[in-house]
Every structure is written in C-alpha cells, then in structure tokens.
C-alpha positions as CSV (number, residue, x, y, z in Angstrom):
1,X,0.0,0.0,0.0
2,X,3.0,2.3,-0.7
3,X,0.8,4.7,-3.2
4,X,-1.0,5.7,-0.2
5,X,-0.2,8.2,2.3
6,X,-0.3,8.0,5.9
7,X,0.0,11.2,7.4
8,X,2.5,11.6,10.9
9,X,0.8,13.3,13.8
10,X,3.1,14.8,15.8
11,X,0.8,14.3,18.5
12,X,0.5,10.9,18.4
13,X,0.5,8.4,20.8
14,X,3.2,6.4,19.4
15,X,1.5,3.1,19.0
16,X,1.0,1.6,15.3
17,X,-2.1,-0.8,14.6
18,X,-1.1,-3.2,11.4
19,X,-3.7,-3.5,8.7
20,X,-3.9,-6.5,7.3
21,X,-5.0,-7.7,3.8
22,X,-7.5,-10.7,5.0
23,X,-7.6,-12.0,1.9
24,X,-4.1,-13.4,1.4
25,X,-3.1,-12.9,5.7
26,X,-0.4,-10.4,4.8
27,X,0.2,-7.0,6.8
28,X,0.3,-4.1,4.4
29,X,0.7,-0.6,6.6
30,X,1.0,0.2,10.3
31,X,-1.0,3.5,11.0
32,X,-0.2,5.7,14.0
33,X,-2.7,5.6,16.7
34,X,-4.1,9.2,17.6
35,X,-4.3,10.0,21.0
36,X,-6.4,12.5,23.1
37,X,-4.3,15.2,22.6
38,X,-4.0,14.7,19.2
39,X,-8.2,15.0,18.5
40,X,-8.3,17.9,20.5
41,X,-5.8,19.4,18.1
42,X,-7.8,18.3,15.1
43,X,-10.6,19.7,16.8
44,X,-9.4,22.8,17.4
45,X,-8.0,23.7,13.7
46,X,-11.3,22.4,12.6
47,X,-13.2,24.6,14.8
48,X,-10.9,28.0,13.3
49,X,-11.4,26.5,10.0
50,X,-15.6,25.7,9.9
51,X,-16.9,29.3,9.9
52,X,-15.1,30.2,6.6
53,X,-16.2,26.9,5.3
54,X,-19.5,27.2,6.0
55,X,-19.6,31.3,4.8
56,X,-18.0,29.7,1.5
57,X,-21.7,29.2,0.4
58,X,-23.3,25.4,-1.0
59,X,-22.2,26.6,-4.6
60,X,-18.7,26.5,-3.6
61,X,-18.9,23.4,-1.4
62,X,-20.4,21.5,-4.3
63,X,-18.0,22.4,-6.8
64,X,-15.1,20.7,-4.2
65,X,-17.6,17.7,-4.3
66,X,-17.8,17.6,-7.8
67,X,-14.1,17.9,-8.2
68,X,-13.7,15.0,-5.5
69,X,-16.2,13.1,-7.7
70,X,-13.7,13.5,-10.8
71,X,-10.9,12.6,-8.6
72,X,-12.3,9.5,-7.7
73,X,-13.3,8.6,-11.1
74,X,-9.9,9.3,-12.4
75,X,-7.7,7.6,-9.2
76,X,-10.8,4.6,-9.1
77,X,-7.8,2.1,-9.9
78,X,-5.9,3.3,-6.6
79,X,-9.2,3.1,-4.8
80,X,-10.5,-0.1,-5.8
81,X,-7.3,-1.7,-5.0
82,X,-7.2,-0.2,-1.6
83,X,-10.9,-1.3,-0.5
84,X,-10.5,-4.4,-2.1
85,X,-7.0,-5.1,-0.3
86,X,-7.7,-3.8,3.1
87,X,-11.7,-5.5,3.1
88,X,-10.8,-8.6,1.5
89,X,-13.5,-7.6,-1.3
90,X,-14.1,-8.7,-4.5
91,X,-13.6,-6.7,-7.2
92,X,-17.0,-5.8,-8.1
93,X,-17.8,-5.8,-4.7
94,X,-15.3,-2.8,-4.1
95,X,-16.8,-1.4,-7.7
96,X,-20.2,-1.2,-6.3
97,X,-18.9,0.7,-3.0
98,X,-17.1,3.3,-5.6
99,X,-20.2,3.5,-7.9
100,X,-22.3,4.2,-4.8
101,X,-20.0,7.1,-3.9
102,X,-20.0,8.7,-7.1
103,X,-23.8,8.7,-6.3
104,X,-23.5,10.1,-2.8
105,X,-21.4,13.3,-4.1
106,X,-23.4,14.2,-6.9
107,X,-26.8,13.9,-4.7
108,X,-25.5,16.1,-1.7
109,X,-24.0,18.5,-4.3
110,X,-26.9,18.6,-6.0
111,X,-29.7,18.9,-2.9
112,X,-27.8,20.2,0.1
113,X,-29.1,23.8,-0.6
114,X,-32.8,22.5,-1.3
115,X,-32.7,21.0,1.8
116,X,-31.5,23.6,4.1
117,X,-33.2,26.1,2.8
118,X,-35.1,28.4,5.0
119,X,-38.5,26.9,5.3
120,X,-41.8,29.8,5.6
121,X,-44.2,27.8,8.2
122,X,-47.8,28.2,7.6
123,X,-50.1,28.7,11.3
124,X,-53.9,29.7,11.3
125,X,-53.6,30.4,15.6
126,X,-54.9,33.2,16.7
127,X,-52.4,33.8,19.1
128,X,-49.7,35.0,16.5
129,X,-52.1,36.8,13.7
130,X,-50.1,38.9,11.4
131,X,-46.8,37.6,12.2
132,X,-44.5,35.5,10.1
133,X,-43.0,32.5,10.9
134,X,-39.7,31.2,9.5
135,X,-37.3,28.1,10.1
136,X,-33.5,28.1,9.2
137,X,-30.4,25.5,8.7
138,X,-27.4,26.6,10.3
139,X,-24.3,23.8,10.8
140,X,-23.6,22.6,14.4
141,X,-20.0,23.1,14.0
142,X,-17.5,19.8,14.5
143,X,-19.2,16.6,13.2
144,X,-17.8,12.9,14.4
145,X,-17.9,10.0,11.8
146,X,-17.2,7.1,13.6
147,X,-17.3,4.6,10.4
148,X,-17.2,0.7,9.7
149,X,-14.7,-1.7,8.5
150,X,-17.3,-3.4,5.9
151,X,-17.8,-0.3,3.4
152,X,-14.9,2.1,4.3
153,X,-15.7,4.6,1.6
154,X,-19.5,4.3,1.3
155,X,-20.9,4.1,5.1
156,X,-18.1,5.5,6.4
157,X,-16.7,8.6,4.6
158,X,-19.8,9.2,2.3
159,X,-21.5,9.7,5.9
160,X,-19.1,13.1,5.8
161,X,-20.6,14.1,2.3
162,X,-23.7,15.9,3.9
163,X,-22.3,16.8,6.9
164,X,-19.5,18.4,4.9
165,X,-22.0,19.9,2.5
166,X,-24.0,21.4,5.5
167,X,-21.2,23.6,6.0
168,X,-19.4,21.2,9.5
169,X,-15.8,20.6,10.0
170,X,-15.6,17.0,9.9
171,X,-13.8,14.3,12.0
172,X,-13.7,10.7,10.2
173,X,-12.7,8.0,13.1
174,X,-12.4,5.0,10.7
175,X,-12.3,1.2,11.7
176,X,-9.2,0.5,12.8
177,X,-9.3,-2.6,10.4
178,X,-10.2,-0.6,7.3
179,X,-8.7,3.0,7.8
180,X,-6.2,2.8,4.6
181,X,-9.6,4.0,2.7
182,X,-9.6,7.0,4.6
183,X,-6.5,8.4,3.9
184,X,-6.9,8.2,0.4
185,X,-9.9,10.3,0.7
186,X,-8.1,12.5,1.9
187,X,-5.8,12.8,-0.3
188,X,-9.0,13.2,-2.4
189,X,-10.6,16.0,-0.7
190,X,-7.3,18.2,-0.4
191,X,-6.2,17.6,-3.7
192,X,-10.1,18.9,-4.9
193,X,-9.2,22.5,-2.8
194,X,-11.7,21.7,0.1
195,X,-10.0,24.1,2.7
196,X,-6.8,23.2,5.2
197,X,-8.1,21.8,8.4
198,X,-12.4,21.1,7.4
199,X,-11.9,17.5,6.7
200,X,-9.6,15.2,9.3
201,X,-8.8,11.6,9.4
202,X,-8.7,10.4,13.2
203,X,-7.1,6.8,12.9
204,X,-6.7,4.5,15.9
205,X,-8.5,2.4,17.9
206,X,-11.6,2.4,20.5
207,X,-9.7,5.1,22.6
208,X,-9.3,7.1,20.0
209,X,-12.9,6.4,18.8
210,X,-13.8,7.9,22.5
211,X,-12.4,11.1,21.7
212,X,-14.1,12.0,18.6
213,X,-16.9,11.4,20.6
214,X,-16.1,14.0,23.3
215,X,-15.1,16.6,20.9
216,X,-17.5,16.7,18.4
217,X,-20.9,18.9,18.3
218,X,-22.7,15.4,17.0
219,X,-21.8,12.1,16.1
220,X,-22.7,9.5,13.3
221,X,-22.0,5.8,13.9
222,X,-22.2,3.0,11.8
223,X,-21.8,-0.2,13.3
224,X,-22.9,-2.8,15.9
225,X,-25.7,-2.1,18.4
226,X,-23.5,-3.2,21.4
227,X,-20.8,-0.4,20.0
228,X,-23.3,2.0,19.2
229,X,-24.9,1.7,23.0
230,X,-21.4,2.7,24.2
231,X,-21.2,5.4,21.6
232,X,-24.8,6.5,22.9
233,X,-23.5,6.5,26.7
234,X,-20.4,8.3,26.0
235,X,-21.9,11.1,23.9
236,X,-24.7,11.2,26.8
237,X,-21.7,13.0,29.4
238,X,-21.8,15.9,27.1
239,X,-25.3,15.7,25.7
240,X,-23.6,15.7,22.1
241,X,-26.5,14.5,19.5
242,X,-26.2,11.0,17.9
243,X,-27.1,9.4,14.9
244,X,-26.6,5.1,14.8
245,X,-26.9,2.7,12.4
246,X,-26.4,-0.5,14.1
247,X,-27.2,-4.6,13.4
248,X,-29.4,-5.9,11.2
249,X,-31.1,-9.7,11.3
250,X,-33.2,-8.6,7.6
251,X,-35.4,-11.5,6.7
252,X,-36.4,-12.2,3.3
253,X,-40.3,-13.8,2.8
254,X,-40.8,-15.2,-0.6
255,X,-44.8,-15.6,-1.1
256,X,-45.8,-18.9,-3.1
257,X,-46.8,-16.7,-6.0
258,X,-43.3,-15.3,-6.1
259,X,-40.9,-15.7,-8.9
260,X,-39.3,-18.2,-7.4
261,X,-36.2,-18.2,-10.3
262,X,-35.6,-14.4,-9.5
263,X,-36.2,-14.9,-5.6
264,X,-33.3,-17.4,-5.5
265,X,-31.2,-15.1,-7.9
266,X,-31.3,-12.4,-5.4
267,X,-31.1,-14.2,-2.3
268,X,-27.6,-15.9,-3.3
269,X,-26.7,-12.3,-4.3
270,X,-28.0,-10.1,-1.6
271,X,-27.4,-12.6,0.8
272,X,-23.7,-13.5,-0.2
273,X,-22.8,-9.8,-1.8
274,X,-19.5,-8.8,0.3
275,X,-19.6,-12.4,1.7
276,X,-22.6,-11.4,3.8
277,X,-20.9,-8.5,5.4
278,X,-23.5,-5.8,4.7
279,X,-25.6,-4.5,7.3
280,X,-28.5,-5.0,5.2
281,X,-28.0,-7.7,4.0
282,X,-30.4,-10.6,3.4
283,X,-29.7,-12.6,6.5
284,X,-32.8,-15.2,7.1
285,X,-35.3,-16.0,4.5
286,X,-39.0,-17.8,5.0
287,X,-40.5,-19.5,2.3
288,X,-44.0,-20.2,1.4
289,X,-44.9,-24.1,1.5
290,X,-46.2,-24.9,-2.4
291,X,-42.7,-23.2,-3.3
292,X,-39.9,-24.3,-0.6
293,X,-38.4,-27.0,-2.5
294,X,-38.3,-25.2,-6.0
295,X,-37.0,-22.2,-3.9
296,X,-34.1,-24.0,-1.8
297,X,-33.1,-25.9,-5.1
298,X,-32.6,-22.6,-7.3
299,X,-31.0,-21.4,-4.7
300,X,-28.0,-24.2,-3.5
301,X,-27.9,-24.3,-7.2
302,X,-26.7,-21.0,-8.0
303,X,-24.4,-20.9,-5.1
304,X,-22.6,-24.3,-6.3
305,X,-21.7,-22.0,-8.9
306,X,-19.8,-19.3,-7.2
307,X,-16.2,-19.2,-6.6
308,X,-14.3,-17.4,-4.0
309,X,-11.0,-16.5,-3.0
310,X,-8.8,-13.3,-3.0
311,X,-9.3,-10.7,-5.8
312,X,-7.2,-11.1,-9.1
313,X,-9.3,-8.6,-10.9
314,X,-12.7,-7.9,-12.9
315,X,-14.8,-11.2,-12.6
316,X,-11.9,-13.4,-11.3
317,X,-14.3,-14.4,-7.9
318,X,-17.7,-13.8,-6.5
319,X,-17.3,-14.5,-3.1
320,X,-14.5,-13.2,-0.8
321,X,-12.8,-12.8,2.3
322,X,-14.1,-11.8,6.1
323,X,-12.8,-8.5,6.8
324,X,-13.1,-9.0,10.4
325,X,-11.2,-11.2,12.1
326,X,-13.3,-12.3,15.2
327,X,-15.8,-12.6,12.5
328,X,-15.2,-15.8,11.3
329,X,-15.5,-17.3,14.6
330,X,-19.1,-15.9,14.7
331,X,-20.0,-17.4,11.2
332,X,-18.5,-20.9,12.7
333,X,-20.6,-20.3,15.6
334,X,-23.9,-20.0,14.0
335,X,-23.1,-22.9,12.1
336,X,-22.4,-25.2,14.3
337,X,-25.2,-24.0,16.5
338,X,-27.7,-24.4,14.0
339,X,-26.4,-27.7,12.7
340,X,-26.7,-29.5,16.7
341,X,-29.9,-28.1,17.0
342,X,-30.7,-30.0,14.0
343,X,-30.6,-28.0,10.8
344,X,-28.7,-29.2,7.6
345,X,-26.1,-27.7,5.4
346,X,-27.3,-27.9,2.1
347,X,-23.7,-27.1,0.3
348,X,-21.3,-25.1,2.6
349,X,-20.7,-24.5,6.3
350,X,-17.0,-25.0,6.6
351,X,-14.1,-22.3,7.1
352,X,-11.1,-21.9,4.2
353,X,-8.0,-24.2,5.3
354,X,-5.4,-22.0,3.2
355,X,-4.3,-18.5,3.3
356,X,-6.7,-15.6,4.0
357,X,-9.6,-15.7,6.0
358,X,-12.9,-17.5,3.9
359,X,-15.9,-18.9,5.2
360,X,-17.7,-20.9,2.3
361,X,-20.8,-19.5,0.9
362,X,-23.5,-21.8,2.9
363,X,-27.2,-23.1,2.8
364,X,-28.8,-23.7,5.4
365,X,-32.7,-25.8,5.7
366,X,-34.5,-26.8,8.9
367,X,-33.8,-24.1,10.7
368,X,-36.0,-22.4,13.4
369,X,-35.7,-19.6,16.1
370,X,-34.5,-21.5,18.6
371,X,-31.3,-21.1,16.9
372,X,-28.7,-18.6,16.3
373,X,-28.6,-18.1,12.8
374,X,-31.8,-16.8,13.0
375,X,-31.8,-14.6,15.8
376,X,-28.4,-12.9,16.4
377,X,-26.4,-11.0,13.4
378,X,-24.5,-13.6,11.5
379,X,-22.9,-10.9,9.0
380,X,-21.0,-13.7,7.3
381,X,-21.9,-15.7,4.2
382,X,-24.7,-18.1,4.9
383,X,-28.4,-18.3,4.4
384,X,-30.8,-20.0,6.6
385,X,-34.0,-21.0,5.2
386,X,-37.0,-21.9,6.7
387,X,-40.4,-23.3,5.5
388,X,-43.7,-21.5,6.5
389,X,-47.1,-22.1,5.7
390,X,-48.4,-19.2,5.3
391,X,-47.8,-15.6,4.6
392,X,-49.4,-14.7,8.5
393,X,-46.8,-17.3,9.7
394,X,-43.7,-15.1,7.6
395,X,-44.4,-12.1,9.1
396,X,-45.1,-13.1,12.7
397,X,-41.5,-14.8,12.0
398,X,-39.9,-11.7,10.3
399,X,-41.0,-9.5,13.6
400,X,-39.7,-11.8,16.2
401,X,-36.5,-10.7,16.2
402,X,-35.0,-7.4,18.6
403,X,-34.1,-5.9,14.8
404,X,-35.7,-3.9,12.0
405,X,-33.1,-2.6,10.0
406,X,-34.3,-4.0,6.9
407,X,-36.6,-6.4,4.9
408,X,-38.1,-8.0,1.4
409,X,-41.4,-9.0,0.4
410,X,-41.3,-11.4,-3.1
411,X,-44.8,-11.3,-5.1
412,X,-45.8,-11.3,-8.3
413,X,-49.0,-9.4,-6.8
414,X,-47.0,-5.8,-5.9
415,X,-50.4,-4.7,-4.3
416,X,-50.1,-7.7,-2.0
417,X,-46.6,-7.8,-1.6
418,X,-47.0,-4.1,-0.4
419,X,-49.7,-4.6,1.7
420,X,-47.6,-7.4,3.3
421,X,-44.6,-4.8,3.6
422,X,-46.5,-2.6,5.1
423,X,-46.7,-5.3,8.3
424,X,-43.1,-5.9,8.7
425,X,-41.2,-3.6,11.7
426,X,-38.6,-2.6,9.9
427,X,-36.9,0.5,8.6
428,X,-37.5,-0.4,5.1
429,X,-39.2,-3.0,3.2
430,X,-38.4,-3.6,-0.8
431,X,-40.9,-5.6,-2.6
432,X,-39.3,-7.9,-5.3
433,X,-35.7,-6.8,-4.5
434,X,-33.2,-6.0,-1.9
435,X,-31.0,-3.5,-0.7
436,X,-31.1,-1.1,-4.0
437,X,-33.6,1.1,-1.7
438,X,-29.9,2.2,-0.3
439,X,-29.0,4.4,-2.9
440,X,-32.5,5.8,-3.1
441,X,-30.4,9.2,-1.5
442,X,-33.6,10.9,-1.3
443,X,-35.5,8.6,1.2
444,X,-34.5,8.4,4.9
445,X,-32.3,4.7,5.4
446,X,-32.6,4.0,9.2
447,X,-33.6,1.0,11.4
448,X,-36.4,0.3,14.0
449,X,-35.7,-1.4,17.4
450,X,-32.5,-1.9,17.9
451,X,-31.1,-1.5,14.8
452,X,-30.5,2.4,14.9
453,X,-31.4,5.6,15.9
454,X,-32.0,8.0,13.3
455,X,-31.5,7.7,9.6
456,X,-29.0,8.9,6.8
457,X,-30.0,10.1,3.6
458,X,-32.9,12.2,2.5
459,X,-33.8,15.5,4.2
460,X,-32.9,14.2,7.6
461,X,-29.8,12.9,6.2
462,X,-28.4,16.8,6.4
463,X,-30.8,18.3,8.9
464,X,-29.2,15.9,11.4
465,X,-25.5,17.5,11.2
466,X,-27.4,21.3,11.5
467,X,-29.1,23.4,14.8
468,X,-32.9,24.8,13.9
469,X,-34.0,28.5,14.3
470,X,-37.1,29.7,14.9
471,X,-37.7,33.0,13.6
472,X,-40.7,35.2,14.0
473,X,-41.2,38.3,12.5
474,X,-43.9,40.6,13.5
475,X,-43.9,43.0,10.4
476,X,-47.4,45.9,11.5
477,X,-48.2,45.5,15.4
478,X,-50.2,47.8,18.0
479,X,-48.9,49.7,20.3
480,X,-49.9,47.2,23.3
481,X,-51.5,44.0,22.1
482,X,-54.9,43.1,24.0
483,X,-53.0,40.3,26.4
484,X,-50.0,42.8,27.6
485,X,-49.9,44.5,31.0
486,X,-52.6,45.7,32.6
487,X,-55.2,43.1,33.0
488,X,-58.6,44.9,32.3
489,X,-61.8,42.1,33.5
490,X,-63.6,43.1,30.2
491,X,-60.6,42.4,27.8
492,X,-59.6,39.3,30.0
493,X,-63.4,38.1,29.6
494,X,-62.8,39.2,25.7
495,X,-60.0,36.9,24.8
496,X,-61.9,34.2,26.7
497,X,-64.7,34.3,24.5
498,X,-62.7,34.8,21.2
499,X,-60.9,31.6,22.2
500,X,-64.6,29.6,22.5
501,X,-65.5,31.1,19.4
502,X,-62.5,29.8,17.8
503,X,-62.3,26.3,19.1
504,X,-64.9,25.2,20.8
505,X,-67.4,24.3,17.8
C-alpha cells in the first residue's frame, strides 16, 4: 500500500495498529494511533477553519464535491485496490462501493441547498395573527464520523458528504481494520481544494474512537448495536446528538406466488454480496410451502456456482474474504449451532483451510428460532432457510426478532406484496428486490428497534448534522397587544370568548 499516504501526527500516541490484507493474511501498513491530545488538536484547527467553510456558500462546497467526484473517477484504480485489499472484497464488490460514492457526491452536491433552505411555516392560531414565521439550517460546528470496516468509503466517509456539504468541519474515526480508505480520501478531498483543516482523518482504535466522541458537536455511527450503545452513553456526558446505524437480522419472505427463479437469484446475491458482510444484508429467508423445494433448489444451485478466494481482478471471484477477524469465529458459531440443533447444510458450512480468511458461501434448511442463525447477526456468508405455511406465519417470524433494519417482500402481486410490507417492523421494506432502496439518497435509510437511531439520507440525512432556528417576525403591530400588562376584567373576559369562538365548535 506504498501509493497511499499515511499522514504523521506529531501528537500521536506512538502506537502503530497493522492492517492486514484478509484475503491473502499479509500485513500491508502500520497507522499511527491518535491520542487525546491529538483529537483535540484536530478539533481545534477544525473549529478556526468551519466558519469560513461554511460562509463559502453550497455553490462552492459542491464544486469541491464535484471535483472530488472526478478525482475519484480518475484515481478509481488506486481506490479499488485499496478497498478491495484492506476489506478482503471482490472486485466488483469494491466497484459497487465506488459506484455508490460517485452517487453520494453528486446527490448532496446537488440537494444540500434544497434541503436547508429556509422553510416559511404556515399557522392559522390566533395567538400570533399577522406575524410570520420562519425556520433556518445553520451547521452545528464539528461533526464525528465514527465509520465501519465493511464499506470504508460508502458508510463510512460518504457519511461526511452531507455533513461536509452542510457547512461542518468533519472528523472521520475510521475502523481500525479498514482506515487505509480513509487516507486516500483524503488525499482526495485536499487535492479537490476543500480548505486546510475542514476534513480530518482520526485513525486508531476504540480510545481514539472515544475522543471523537467528546469533541464533536454530534456524532454518526455506523456499526454494531452493542458499540453504538457505548457510543450513545459516551456522547450522553456531554449531551452531544447522535445518529446510529447498528445490526441488522433482515429477513427475506418469498410468497408462493413469487418468482421463485428471480427470488433465489437475489437471495444468493444479496445474501452473499461482500460475503454477507452488509448491514443490510439478506440474513434469514421464509418460504412459502407450495414453493420451498423449487425455492431451496434454485437457490444451493446458484451458489454451487460461485467461486471465492482473494481478488485477481474484474470477474476473477464472486465471493471473498471476512474483513473481520473475530468474524469468522461468529459465522462458525452460528453454524455449528444451528447444525446440533438440527438444521442441515445444504452445500457449505466449513471455514477456508489455506491463506486468507474464507468462510464458504452456505445453505442452510430446517432451521427455526431457537437457533442462532436466525436470531443474532450472523454478518457472514450463509443463508438460513426456513419453511412457512403461510404468509401470517412469515411475518409473525420476520418480527420476532430485537431488529428492523431491513426487509423483502417477493410477489408477483406488488399490491399484496406491499400490503404485506406494510406489516413488517422494519426500517424499510423492498418488494421484489433487496438492498437497492440504499441508494434511493432521497429517502431516509434508518432502522427500528434496535437496529438504529436516526437515519441517513434524505432531508434528515443533512438536517441531522445542523441546529434549527425559529424565527418570527412581526412586520405591523399595536402599540400594546390586547393580552399585555394591565389586566382589564372586560378584555380578560374578551379573549376568553374569542378563544370559545374559535375552538370550541
């Protein structure tokens, strides 16, 4: 990873954290580990530097955006090969995470000002006649992007894009596992003239994680809900805003009027797309009776078919490595659980023996809620499936779970397979497809339970990294209005009757 530059902190701690390339077990950098002095240093620059950003105008914040955007089109061989070696992706897997990107810039470019414009509110109370009521955007200050090892670029950096476009100083804490991403963005953002000092990369570990926390104005995480609890508690000591996007347990329900061909077709893909490591990811699918055998047959079928290993280029592999190394002994878990409470592999269910870290791409039938696989996060590449017998029974299924990040309804009948989405408790619900609601920027992406708090994208997706104010203008007014100082009985009894007149028919 010598084409990409790790910057030296003077005030670092130190300490190095290697980054290892899980797909062939080779180290490939050592990045410094920032300490609390250190983010306090960042902090400070970046609170001297945010009001000129943010006076810069969205015009000029967009054009560094759009620049970046070219940069990243024109460098995409540097940054595929830096996702791709630090994740353990597959190529098209880390060509999807680009593609996305591009996306992200040109939508927040695009909208930012739409979306923070000041809003006129309408009111009919008789309380404020005659005066005019406004609403305006104005950018907290310091944002904190604490970001995730599976998509470095798209949920962890492209989580800056509004904040950055909202006129914030921003503070990307990525994973320790992933950070090499983040440097090269960067490299991206300074080399697109976005001024010294808005945009910093925090890299180390949980520590360092903490002190993003306690500097920042408000903090987005992306990651699990048992990190993002102590992300929540942290930020609570200085009553610093967060937004979370946290586990996912998404269950797929495939109706027996479904097409069952394209419902297997996108369940090996969206269920094995980054080898499962997608927080939206189909994780758990229930099957209508009259088509559970078809189903589970077009499905092993097209995974039989799928190769994996490490990434030697366009369409060399479909399947690849577990970023995460404590990861694969959570995939093994699930398995093994599932398989002694009496569930059958179909094809799969075995870790890689050689070099890199590989779980094979696995089936699973005869599964129910008693175990694992179906309850906890598996975020690896296997698919349980289990047989319902009716759609009632799918849902009540799909809802038993602590989770609602997520979900897929599969119908031939959209009216029914809406109606049905409409019942699932979960953030979002795609009827005959998965996941692709993601890059619909202008809807909010968030999860129910405990899969999040908040959402990104959409108007929220900006409004979030901003503090609201009310303004009310009172353009022709009395001298004394009828309520002020002194109380007179006949203009007290008045008012009283003006208020029955006006609400109590």
């Amino acid at each position: 990873m010598s084409d990409v530059r790790i910057p030296e902190e003077t005030a670092a701690s130190g300490r190095t954290i290697p980054v290892e390339d899980p797909a062939r077990g080779t180290i490939i950098a050592d990045i410094p580990v920032l300490d609390d002095a250190a983010v306090h240093a960042l902090a400070t620059r970046a609170r001297m530097a945010q009001p000129a950003w943010a006076a810069a105008g969205f015009e000029a914040r967009g054009a560094v955006l759009l620049r970046a955007r070219k940069w990243l089109l024109d460098n995409s061989d540097r940054m595929l090969d830096t996702i791709s070696r630090e994740t353990g992706k597959t190529y098209e897997d880390a060509q999807l995470e680009l593609s996305v990107a591009v996306e992200s810039f040109t939508f927040w470019a695009k909208n930012a000002k739409k979306y923070l414009k000041d809003e006129k509110v309408a009111h009919r109370s008789v309380f404020i006649v005659g005066r005019k009521v406004k609403v305006r955007y104005e950018a907290v200050g310091v944002v904190g992007v604490i970001g995730p090892w599976n998509y470095p670029l798209v949920n962890a950096f492209c989580d800056c894009v509004p904040a950055l476009m909202a006129g914030n100083a921003v503070i990307l804490k990525p994973s320790e596992v992933t950070p090499m991403t983040a440097f090269l963005v960067e490299e991206m953002l300074n080399d697109s003239g976005i001024a010294p000092d808005v945009f910093a990369v925090a890299a180390g570990d949980g520590a360092t994680g903490a002190a993003v926390i306690d500097v920042s104005d408000t903090v987005m995480f992306t990651g699990s809900t048992r990190t993002g609890q102590a992300v929540m508690e942290r930020a609570a000591k200085t009553l610093t805003p967060v937004s979370l996007e946290l586990g996912g347990k998404d269950p797929m329900i495939v109706c027996a009027d479904a097409d069952v061909d394209r419902a297997a077709n996108a369940a090996a893909y969206y269920g094995l797309l980054n080898s499962g490591q997608v927080c939206i990811s189909v994780e758990r699918v229930y099957v209508e009776a009259p088509v559970y055998d078809e189903f589970v047959g077009k499905l092993v079928a097209n995974v039989r078919e799928l190769r994996q290993g490490a990434n030697e280029g366009a369409g060399s592999v479909e399947v690849g490595a577990l970023t995460f190394a404590p990861q694969l002994d959570i995939v093994r878990s699930h398995v093994e659980d599932a398989v002694a409470k009496g569930a059958k592999i179909e094809i799969g269910g075995k870790a890689g023996t050689g070099t890199g870290r590989f779980f094979e791409p696995t089936v699973l039938t005869d599964v129910t809620h008693e175990m694992r696989c179906m309850t906890e996060e598996t975020f690896g590449p296997t698919i349980p499936v289990m047989k319902v017998d009716d759609v009632d029974e799918a849902v009540r299924m799909a809802n038993d779970s602590i989770y609602g990040l997520q979900a897929s309804v599969w119908s031939k009948d959209t009216a029914k397979g809406e109606a049905i989405a409409r019942r699932v408790e979960a953030g979002a619900v795609v009827v005959n497809d998965a996941i692709l609601n993601y890059v619909a920027f202008g809807a909010p992406m968030g999860g129910w339970k405990q899969s999040g708090l908040g959402s990104r994208h959409g108007a929220n997706g900006i409004r979030k990294y901003c503090k609201t104010q009310t303004i009310m203008i009172v353009p022709f007014a009395l001298k004394k209005d009828l309520n002020m100082f002194p109380y007179k009985p006949w203009r007290s009894r008045m008012l009283g009757k003006l208020v029955k007149a006006v609400y109590g028919r």
